[in-house]
N, C-alpha and C positions, 0 to 999 in steps of 0.2 A: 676638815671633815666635809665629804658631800655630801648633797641631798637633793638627788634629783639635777634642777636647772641652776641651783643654789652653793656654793659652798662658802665651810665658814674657817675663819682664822683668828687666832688671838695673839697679839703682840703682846710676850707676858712682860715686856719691861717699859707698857704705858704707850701715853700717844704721843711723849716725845722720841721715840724711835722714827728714826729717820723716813723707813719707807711709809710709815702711817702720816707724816706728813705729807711725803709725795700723792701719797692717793688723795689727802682733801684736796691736794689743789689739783689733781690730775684724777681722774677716778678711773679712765680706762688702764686697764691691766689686762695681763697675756700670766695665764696659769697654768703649768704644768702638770698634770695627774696621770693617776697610770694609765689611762685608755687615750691620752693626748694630752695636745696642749689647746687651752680655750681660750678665746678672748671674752672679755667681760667689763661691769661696772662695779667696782668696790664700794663700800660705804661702811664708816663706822657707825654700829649700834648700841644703843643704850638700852635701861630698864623702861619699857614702856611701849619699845618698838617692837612690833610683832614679831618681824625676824628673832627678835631677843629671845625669848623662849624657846622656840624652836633651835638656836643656835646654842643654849643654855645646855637642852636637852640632848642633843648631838653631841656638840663636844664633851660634853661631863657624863653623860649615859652611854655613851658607848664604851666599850674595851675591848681594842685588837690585837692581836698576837703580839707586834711590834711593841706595845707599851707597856710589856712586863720587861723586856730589855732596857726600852727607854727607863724604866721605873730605879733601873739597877742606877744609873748614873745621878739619879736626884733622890732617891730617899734611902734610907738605911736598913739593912734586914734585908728578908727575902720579899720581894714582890707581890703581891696579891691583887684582887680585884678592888676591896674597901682603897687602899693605897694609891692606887691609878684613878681611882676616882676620884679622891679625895686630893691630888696632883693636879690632875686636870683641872677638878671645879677650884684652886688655889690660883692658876694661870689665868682660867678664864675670868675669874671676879676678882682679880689682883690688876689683872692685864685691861687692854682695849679691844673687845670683838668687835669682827668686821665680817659683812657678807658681802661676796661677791655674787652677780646672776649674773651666772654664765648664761652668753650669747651661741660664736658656735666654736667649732672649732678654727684655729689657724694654721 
């Protein structure tokens, strides 16, 4: 999800996933989104870190067209907004959030 200079990501299978490795020991990243691709500095965040809220908020309060589909392939029944929410805030407080600030583009 972006926001602004910011965007955020959740590894929903923890920080032993490979590339959340790679970023502590390497933090620059090259990110693809729809207006390009950015270069940036990753970092994982926890409860306490500013970014956390804000990334909390973003990824678990939003809901885009795409995640009534995505929704189809992980929970049961027809899709709705409560369900995607409650999806997403599963990944993101199961998972490892990470913000990247985006620098510029590459």
């Amino acid at each position: 999800m972006r926001d602004g200079n910011r965007a955020y990501l959740a590894a929903i299978t923890g920080r032993h996933t490979l590339w959340v490795k790679n970023i502590q020991v390497n933090p620059s990243v090259s990110l693809r989104l729809t207006d390009g691709t950015y270069t940036g500095a990753a970092r994982v965040i926890a409860p306490g870190d500013p970014a956390y809220e804000a990334a909390h908020e973003r990824f678990c309060g939003v809901v885009h067209p795409f995640d009534y589909l995505e929704n189809v392939f992980h929970r049961k029944g027809l899709p709705s907004r409560r369900k995607i929410v409650e999806l997403h805030r599963a990944w993101f407080e199961g998972g490892t959030p990470l913000v990247v600030e985006l620098d510029t583009r590459a």
